[in-house]
N, C-alpha and C positions, 0 to 999 in steps of 0.2 A: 257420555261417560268415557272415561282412559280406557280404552281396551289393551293396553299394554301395562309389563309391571316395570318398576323402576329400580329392576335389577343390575344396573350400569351404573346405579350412580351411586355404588356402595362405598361411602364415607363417611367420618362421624364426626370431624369437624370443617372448620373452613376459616380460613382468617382475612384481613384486612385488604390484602391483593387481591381479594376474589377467586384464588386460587383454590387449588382442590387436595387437598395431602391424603392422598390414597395410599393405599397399600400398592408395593411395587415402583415400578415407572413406565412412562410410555417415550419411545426413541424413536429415533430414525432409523430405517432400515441402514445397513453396513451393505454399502456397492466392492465394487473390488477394489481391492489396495492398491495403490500407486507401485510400481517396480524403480530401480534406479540402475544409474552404472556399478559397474564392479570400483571398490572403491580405490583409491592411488595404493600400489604398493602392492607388493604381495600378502596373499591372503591366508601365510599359510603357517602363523604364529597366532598365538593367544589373544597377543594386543591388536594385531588388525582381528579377529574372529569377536573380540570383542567392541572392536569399534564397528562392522559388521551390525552385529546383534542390536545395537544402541543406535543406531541407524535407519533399521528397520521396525524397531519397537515404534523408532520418533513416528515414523510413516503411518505405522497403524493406529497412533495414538490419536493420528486427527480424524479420523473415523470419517472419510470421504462417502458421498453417494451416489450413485452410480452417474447421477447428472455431471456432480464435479468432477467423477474420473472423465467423462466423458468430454468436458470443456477442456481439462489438463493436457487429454490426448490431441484435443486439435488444434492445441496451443505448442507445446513440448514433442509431438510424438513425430519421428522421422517421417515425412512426406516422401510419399514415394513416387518415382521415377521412373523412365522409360528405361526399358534393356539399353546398354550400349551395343552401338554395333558392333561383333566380336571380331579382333582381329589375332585370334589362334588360330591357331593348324587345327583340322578337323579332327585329326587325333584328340589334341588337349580341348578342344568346344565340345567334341563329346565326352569328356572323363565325366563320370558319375559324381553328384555331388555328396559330401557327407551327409549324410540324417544328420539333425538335431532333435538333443533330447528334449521331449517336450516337457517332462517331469522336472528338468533343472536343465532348461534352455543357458546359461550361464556356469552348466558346472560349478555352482556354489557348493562351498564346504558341507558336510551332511548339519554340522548344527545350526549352520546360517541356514539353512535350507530349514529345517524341523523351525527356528524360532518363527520364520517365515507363515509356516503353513500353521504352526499352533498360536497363531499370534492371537491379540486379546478381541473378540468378539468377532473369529472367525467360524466357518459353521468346521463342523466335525472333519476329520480326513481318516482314510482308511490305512492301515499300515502292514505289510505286509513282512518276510522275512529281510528282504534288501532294501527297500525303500517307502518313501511314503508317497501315495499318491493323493497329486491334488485332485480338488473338485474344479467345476468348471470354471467358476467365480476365482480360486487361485491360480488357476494354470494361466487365466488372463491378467492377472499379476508379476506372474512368474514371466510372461509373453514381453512384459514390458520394460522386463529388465534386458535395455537394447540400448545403444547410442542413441541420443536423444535431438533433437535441434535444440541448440542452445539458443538464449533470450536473454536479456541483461536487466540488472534491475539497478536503481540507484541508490549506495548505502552512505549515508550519514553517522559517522560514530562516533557518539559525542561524552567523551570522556572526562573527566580520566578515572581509568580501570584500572584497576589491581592485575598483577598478573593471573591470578587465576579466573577472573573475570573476564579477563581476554583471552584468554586461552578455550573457555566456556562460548564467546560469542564467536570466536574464528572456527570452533567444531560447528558449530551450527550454519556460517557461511560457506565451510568447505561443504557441509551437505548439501546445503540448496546447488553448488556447481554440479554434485553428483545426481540432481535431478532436474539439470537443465538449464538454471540460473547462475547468469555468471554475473558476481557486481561489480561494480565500481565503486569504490571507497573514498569516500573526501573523508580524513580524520578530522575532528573538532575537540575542544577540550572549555569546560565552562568555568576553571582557571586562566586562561588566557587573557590577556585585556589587551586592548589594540594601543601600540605604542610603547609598549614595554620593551625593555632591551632584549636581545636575543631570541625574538621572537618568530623570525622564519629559522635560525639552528632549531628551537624545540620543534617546530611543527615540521619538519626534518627530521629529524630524532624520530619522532613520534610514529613516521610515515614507514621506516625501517624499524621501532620497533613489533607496528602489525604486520611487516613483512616476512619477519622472523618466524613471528607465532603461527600465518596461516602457511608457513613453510614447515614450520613443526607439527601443524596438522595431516600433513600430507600434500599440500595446496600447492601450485607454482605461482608466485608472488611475482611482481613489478612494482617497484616504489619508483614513481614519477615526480621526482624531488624539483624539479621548476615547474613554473607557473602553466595551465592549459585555459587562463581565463583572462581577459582583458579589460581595462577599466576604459570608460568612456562611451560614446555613442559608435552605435553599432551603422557601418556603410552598406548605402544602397545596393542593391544585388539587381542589377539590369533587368529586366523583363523577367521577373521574381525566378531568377535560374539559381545552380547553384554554382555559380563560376567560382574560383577564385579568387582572393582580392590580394593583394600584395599591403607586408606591414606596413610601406608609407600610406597604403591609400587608407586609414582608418579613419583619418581625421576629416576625407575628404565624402561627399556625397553623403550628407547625413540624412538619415530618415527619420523626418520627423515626427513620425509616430510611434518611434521606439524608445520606451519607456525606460527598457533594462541599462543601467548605465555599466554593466558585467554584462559580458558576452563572450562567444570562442566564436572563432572561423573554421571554419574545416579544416584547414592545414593542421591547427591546433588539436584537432582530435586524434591526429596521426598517430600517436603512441597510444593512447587507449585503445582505439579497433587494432593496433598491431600487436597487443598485448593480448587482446581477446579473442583474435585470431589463433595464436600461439596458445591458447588455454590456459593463459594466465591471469592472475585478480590484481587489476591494476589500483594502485593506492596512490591516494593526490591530494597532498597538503593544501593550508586554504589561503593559496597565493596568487597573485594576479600580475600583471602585467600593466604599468600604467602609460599615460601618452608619451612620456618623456623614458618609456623603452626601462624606468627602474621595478624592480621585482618588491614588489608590498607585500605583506600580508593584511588581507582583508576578512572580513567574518563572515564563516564558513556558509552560511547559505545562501548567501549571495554566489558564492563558488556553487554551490550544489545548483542554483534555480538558472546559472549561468548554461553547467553541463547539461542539464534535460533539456532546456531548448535548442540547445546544439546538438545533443544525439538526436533526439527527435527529429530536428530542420535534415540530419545527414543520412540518420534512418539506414536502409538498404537499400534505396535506389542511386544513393549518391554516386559509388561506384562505375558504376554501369553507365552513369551520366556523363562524368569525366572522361568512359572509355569513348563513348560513343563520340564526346567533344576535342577528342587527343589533348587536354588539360593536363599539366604538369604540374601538381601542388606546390606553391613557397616553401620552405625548409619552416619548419613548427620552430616555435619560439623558447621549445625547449632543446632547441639544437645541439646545443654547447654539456647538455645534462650525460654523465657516461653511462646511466642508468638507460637511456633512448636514442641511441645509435641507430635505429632500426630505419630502413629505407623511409622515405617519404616523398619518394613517386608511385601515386597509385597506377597511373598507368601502364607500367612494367607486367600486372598482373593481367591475364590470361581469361579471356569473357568465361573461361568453364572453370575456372578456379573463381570469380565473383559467384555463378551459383550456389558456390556455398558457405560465400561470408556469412557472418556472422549478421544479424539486427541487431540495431546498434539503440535502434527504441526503447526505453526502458519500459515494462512490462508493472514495475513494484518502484515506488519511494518506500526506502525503510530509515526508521529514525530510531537508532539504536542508545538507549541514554541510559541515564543513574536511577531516571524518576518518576519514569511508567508513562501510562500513558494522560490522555488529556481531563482534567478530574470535570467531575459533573454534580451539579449541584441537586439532581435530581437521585443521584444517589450517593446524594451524603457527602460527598470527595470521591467518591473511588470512581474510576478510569470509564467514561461514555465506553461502552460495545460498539457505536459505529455511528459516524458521524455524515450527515448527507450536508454539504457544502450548502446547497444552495438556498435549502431551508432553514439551517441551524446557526450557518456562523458567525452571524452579525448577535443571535439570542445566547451563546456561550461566550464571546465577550463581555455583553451587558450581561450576564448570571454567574460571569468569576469570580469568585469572594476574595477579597484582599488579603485575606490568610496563605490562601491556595500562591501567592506571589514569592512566596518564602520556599515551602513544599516541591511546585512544578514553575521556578521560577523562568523555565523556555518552553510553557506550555503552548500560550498564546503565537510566539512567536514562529514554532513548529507549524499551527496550525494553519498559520500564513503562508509560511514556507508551503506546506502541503496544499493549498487552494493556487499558489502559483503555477506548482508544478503538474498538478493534474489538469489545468487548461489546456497544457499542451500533450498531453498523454493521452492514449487512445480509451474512447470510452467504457471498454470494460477495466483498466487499472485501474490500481489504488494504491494509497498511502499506508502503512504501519506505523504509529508509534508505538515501541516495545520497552519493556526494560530490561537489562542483561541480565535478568536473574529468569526470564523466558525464554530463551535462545529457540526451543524446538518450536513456540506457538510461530514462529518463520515460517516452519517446513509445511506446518497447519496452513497457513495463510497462503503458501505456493499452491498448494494443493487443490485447494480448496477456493481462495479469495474470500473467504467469510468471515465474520469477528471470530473472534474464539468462542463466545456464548451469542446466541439469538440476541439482538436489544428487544425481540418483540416478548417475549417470556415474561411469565411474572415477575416479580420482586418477589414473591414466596422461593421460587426455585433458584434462583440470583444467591438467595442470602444462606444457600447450604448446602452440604452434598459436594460431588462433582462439578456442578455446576457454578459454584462457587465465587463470586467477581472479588478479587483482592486487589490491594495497591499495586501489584504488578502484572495484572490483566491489558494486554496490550489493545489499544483503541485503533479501528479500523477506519480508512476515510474513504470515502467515495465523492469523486461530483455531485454525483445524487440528482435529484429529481425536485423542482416547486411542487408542495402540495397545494392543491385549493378545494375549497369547499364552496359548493353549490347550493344553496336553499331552494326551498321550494319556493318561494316567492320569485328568485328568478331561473326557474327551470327554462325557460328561454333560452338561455346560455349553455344548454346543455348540447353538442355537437351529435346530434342523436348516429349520425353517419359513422363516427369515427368511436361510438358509444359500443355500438352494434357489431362493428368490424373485432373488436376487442374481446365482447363477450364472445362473439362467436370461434372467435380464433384460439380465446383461453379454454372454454367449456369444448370445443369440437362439436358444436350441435348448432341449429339454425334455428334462429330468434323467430319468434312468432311475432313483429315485431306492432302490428297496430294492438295486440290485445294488451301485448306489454307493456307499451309509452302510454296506453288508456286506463290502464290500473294503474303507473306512476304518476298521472296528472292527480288522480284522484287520494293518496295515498301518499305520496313522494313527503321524506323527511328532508334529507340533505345526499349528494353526491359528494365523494371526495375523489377528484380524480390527479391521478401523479404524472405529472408532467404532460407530452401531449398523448394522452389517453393513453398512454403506458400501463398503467393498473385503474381502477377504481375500486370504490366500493357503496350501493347503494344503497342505504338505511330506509324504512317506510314506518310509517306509522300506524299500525294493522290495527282494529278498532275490535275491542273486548265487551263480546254479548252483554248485556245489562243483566243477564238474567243468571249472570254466574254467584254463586254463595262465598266465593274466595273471599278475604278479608281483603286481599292483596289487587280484588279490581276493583277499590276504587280509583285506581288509575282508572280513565277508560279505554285507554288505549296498550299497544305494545310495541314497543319499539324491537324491530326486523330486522336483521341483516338479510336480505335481497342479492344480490349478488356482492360476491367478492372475487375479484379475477384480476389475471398481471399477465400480459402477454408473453406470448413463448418468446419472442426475442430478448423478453426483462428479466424470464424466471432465473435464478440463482445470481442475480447481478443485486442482491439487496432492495430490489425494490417492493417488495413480498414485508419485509420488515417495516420502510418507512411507511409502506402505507398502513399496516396493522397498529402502528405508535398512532398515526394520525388519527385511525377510528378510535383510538383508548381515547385520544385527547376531545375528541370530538361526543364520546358516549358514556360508555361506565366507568371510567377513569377521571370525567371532569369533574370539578369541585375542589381535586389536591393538587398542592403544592406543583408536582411533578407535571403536571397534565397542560404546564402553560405554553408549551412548545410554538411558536407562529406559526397558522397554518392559515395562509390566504383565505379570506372569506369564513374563520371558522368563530368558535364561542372565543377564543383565546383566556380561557381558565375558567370565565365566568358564568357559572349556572350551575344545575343539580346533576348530578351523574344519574344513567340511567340502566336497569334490567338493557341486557343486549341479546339477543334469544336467534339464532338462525339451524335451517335444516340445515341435511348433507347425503345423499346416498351412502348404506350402510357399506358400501363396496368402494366409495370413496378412499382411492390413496392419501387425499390429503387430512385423511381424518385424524390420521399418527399427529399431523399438525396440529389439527384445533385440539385433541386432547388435551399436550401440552399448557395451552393456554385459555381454555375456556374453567370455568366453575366445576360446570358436570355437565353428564350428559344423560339424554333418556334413550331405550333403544324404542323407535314406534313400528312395534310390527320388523317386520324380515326387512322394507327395502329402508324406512328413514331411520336417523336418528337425529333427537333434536339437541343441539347445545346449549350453554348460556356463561353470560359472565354475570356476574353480579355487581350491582356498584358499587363502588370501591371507597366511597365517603359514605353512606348508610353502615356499612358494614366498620367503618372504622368509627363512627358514633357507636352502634354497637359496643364493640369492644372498649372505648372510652367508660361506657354504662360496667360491663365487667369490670374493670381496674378501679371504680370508686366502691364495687362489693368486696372489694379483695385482691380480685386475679392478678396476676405477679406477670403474664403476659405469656405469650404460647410455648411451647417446650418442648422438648420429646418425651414419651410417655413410656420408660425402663420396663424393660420385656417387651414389650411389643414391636413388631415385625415392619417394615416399610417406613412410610413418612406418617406416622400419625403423631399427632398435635392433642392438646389442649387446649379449646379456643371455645370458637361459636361452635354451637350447635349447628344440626345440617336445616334444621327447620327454625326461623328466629319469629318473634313475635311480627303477626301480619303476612307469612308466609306459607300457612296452611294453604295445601290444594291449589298451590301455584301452577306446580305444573302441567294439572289436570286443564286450568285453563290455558294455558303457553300452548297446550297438546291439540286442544281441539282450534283455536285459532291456525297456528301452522297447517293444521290437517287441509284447513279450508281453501288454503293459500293454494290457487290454479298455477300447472305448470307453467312455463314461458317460451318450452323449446314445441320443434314439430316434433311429433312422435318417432320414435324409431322404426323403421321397419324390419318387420321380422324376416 
């Protein structure tokens, strides 16, 4: 019998997602807010106290977790350094240093400071007659507000904007500088056509009109009005160094396995890192340089896929490589430009002043445009949440509807651009496509690197609330990860070494490992594992007593989630997400439409979706998680509780059967409180005393780890 009651899973409908509309919500814990610089300007008028406030709001709006703050800081946060040896008089080596206030390390204004601490889903503060004191969680916020190491990122902006449209995307770039990211700007415009008259004056124009706006933001601006890109094949680089090559040798030593017929040389960058150096936001028309030395205009991402492989190749070691080599760079081929005067010998500079160039790596692709982000047919048109390269992008080509060609007619194209550029970009970046009517989900994405909403979420929660996915929902890319699926027929192929090192490494416990792989021989549904043993997740087929009364076994079986784990080197990098799409695609999610996604070795759309039912200690952190996204849940007793989803084509046959008795389709139900609905019932026909058998199945299921010692 249930010895527990099934007071957790108080809800009275359920709809077609399998989702749960309860009363209330279940979130993610709020880690500490991001801090940033003090902004350009003084702070001590209305309009900077307002632009302040609107600044700090963006920050808390993207609601970081203490993992993200904690990635951002060892990305962005000033690495510290050894004492210099002092050379004062001992008098001045011993002066006393000033305290700092820890309460407003920054001396920010009293209301920048109040919006700060009363910001939206901070915990309480206490106030006293002079000031407000933070809690520990803000004062490490407050802590942060310090010079930052800057990191660059690559912006694509592709127009054309209205001026108050560009006024709206340059606040939002000027903030990402105030928190670390400093970009670079290739303008585009998707009136342009190549060959038209005057077509390097507009993108000229174009390059000084965003120079204008992010200097009217407060911003210090560089418009880099000749070419930093070259057309043709790119020359051999001797014992793969980063020498120099002089303009005549372009033509000469070609390597022939370089594809990109756009490329920069080093010399060529010399105005970007001198402009980024100087803390200015260098802006670069999308002109090139061709073999015969004339200045074209070319299309613009070819210019962008040029620059990332050249900041990339030049990075932050380049410097340091030329000093060490006494290398005197060529004069940049924008020599003659009056906008770039600026030296271009790096060697002039000083081995203790390269300490602290600038990374010239780009960190972000952002694709700032009219038309959002990349639509998906799995929801309708509106904008994918997050895209993993290595598994999707061949299947969102073949799944673009010819419509969507009108609508996001540089959807495809972006997304190319984006799989180019993150090749050469360090594993944890990523791509943004945004639309400019999103300017803050930026600061979200700096912050954070996550889509703006889970892709692993229902569609119930997707389509309301807060949560909300609209045509201007910015789409996230990552590299990503191959998934593949494992069957039991060839568990063979299962790496049990690299299986073992994973769980143990995700759970922090040590696998009992022959009892484990001897219950998975006998039992084993399917493994899906992401990339090389980066996450998995193992499904079983746990076998339902004959002697149960439920209507609902005549299944005889149950389908288990077993493990689900993603290595501490993968958590918050999205791999948490694709592989939880992979299990919907692979369990209670198959059968629809949406559920056809390729996943190596899996059903690919075709079969019955299934009941998905797994434990979890009732002390489990990640359980805020499965809430979100499971059905319901039971509490068993003090230490389990068990989840489930429900299949998600049963459930939409259901609802089919309501809508030919009448039902008009799910709604909100006026007066009442939280997300409740009008749908299914929580019990549908063949459903009675499911649980009671889900409960005592689980119950039976032997642990896996060694015991802990007390």
């Amino acid at each position: 019998m249930l010895k527990t009651k099934a007071s957790a899973i108080a809800r009275s409908t359920r709809t077609s997602t399998g989702t749960r509309p309860l009363h209330g919500s279940y979130g993610h814990d709020v880690g500490c807010s991001i801090g940033t610089r003090a902004l350009h300007g003084s702070t001590g008028n209305e309009a900077n106290h307002s632009a302040m406030n609107d600044f700090i709001v963006s920050i808390l709006e993207s609601n970081p977790s203490t993992r993200d703050a904690k990635t951002y800081l060892g990305t962005f946060a000033t690495k510290s350094k050894p004492p210099p040896t002092s050379k004062l008089s001992p008098q001045t080596a011993t002066r006393p240093t000033i305290p700092v206030n820890t309460k407003n390390p920054l001396n920010l204004p009293s209301d920048v400071l109040h919006t700060l601490l009363q910001g939206p889903k901070l915990a309480q503060v206490v106030e006293d007659e002079k000031h407000v004191s933070p809690n520990p969680q803000q004062r490490a916020a407050l802590e942060l507000l310090n010079p930052i190491q800057r990191r660059t990122a690559l912006v694509k902006l592709q127009g054309p904007f209205t001026d108050r449209q560009l006024e709206s995307i340059c606040l939002g770039l000027v903030y990402l500088g105030k928190l670390g990211l400093v970009c670079v700007i290739v303008v585009a415009r998707d009136d342009w056509h190549p060959g038209s008259s005057g077509e390097r004056r507009n993108a000229q124009e174009d390059v000084m009109r965003v120079a204008r706006e992010l200097e009217a933001q407060g911003a210090k601006a560089r418009p880099i009005l000749g070419p930093t890109v070259r057309l043709g094949p790119k020359p051999r680089q001797s014992n793969d160094s980063l020498a120099v090559s002089s303009i005549e040798s372009v033509s000469a030593a070609v390597d022939a396995t370089e594809e990109m017929n756009a490329h920069t040389l080093p010399e060529d960058l010399v105005p970007v890192r001198s402009a980024l150096k100087a803390g200015e936001i260098p802006i670069l028309p999308p002109l090139a340089l061709d073999s015969f030395s004339r200045m074209v205009a070319v299309h613009p991402n070819d210019v962008v896929e040029a620059l990332m492989k050249g900041m990339v190749d030049v990075g932050q070691k380049r410097p340091k490589q030329l000093l060490q080599q006494n290398i005197t760079p060529t004069k940049s081929i924008t020599e003659n430009d009056p906008a770039n005067t600026e030296e271009t010998a790096l060697n002039s500079e000083t081995a203790e002043e390269q300490e602290d160039d600038i990374d010239m790596t780009p960190l972000r692709l952002m694709i700032i445009n009219r038309e959002g982000g990349v639509p998906s047919y799995a929801r309708n048109g509106l904008p994918h949440l997050l895209i993993n390269l290595q598994s999707e992008h061949q299947h969102i080509h073949e799944t673009f509807s010819p419509a969507w060609t009108a609508t996001h007619p540089t959807s495809l194209s972006n997304l190319s651009l984006a799989k180019s550029c993150l090749k050469h970009m360090p594993p944890t970046s990523s791509a943004i496509v945004v639309s400019h009517r999103s300017p803050r989900s930026l600061i979200a994405n700096l912050i954070t690197n996550k889509p703006a909403q889970s892709s692993s979420l229902p569609s119930y929660l997707l389509n309301v609330g807060a949560k909300k996915v609209t045509p201007h929902t910015p789409t996230l890319i990552r590299n990503g990860l191959p998934m593949r699926v494992i069957q039991r027929a060839d568990m063979a192929e299962i790496d049990r070494a690299k299986l073992t090192d994973l769980l143990e490494a995700s759970f922090g416990r040590t696998l009992i490992q022959n009892a484990f792989y001897e219950r998975l021989e006998k039992v084993l549904d399917y493994v899906i594992v992401a990339g090389d043993y980066a996450g998995a997740c193992i499904v079983t087929e746990e076998p339902i007593p004959s002697s149960s009364s439920s209507p609902s076994s005549s299944r005889s079986s149950l389908s288990y989630l077993d493990k689900f784990a993603v290595h501490p080197s993968h958590q918050g990098d999205g791999t948490v997400d694709f592989l939880w799409v992979a299990l919907h695609d692979e369990s209670f999610g198959l059968g629809l439409d949406h559920a056809l996604n390729p996943n190596e070795g899996g059903k690919m759309g075709v079969g019955i979706g299934r009941d998905l039912v797994w434990r979890s200690r009732s002390n489990n952190p990640a359980n805020k998680w499965y809430y979100e996204r499971s059905s319901g849940h039971l509490r068993m007793g003090s230490a389990w509780t068990m989840f489930w989803c429900d299949a998600e084509a049963r459930l939409k046959e259901q609802e089919a059967k309501l809508v030919e008795g009448g039902w008009t389709g799910a709604r909100h139900v006026v007066g009442m409180k939280g997300r409740v609905m009008e749908g299914l019932s929580f019990v549908e026909g063949g459903e009675e005393d499911r649980l009671k058998d889900w409960a005592g199945v689980v119950e039976s299921i032997p642990s896996s780890w060694v015991p802990l010692s007390k």
